[in-house]
RODREN-309740 format. One line per 8 residues: number of its first residue (from 1); their letters; for each residue x, y, z of C-alpha. Coordinates in Angstrom, 1 decimal. Layout:
% RODREN-309740
NUM	A	X/Y/Z; ...;
END
This chain:
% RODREN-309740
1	XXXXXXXX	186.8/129.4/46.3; 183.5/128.0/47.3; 181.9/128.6/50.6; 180.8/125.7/52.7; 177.3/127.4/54.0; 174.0/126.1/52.4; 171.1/128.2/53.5; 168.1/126.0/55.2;
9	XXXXXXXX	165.7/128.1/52.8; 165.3/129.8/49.6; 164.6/133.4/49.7; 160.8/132.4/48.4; 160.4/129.8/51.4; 161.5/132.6/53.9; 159.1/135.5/52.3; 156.5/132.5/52.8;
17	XXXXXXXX	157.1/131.8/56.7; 157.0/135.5/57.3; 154.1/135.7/55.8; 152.8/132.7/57.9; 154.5/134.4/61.1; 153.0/137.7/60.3; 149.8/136.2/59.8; 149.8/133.9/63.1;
25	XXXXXXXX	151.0/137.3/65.0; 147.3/138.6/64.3; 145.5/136.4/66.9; 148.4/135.4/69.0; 151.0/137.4/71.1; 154.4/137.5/70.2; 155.5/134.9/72.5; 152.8/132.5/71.5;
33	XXXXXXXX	154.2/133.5/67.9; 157.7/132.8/68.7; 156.9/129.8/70.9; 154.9/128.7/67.6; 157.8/129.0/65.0; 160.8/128.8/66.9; 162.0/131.8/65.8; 163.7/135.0/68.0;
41	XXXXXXXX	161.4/137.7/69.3; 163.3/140.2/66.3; 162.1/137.6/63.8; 158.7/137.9/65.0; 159.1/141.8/65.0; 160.5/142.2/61.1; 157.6/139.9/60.0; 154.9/141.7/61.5;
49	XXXXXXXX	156.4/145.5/60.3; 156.9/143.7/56.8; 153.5/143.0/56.8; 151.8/145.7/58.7; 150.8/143.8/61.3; 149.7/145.0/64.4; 150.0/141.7/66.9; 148.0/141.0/69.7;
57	XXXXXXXX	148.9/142.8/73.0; 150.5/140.3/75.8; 149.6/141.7/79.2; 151.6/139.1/80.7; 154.9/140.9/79.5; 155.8/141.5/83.6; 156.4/138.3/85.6; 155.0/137.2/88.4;
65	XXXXXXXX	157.8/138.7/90.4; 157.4/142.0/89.2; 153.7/142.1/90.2; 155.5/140.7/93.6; 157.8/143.7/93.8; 155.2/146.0/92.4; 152.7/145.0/95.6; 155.6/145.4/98.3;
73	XXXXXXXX	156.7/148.3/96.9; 153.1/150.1/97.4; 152.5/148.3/100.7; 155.3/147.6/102.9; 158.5/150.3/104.0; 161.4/147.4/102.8; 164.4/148.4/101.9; 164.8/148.0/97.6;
81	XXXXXXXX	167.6/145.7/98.9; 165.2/143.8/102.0; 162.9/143.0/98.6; 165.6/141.6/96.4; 166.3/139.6/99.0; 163.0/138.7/99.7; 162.1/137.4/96.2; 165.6/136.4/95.0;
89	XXXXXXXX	166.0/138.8/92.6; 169.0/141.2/91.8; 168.7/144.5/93.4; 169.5/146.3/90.2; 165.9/144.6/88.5; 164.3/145.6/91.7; 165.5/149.0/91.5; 164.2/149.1/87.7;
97	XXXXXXXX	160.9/148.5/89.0; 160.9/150.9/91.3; 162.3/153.5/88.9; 159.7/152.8/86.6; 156.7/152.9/89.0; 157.6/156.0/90.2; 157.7/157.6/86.1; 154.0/155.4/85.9;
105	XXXXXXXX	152.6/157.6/88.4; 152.0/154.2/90.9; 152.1/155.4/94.4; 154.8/153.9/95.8; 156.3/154.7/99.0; 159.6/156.5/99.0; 163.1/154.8/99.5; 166.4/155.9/100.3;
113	XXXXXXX	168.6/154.3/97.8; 171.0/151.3/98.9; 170.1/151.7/102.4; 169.2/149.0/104.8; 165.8/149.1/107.3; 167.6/148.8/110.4; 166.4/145.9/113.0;
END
C-alpha cells in the first residue's frame, strides 16, 4: 500500500530554510520573520531554539487597543464592561488586561468586577 502524500521538501531543503529562518530572526522580529517566510509563529520558534538564536524583541506585541484599554484603565472610573464597549472589544480581553496590569505593578484604578457605572 502506497501512500498518496509527497512532502514539498527534502529533509536537507527544510534543515536549509531553518537555517535561513533562524538566520533572518537575528535582525528581524518574529512577525517580520513569519511575514517573510510564510511560515507559523511555532515554525519561527523551533528554528531559532534549533539554532540558538535569540530574535529581535517586537515591542509592538500589544495592539493599539490594548494601549487604548491600558490608558482608560489608569485614567477614567469605566466600568471593565463601559470599555469593552467603548473600543469593541470582548469584555473577557478587557478583563485580561486589567488582570495583567494590576500583576505589572501599573496603577490602575480599582473595579468591581462585572458591574455597570450607573447613569
Amino acid at each position: 500500500m502506497s501512500s498518496k502524500y509527497k512532502a514539498k521538501l527534502t529533509h536537507d531543503q527544510r534543515r536549509n530554510r531553518r537555517s535561513a529562518i533562524a538566520e533572518f530572526a537575528k535582525t528581524h522580529t518574529k512577525y517580520e520573520t513569519m511575514n517573510e517566510f510564510g511560515v507559523s509563529k511555532t515554525c519561527v520558534r523551533d528554528a531559532i531554539k534549533e539554532h540558538g538564536v535569540s530574535f529581535k524583541k517586537d515591542i509592538s506585541m500589544l495592539s493599539s487597543n490594548s494601549f487604548d484599554v491600558i490608558a482608560l484603565l489608569i485614567n477614567t472610573e469605566k466600568s471593565l464592561l463601559e470599555i469593552a464597549s467603548d473600543l469593541h472589544m470582548t469584555h473577557q480581553r478587557v478583563s485580561q488586561i486589567y488582570i495583567s496590569c494590576k500583576k505589572a505593578g501599573i496603577p490602575v484604578k480599582i473595579r468591581k468586577r462585572g458591574c455597570k457605572k450607573e447613569e
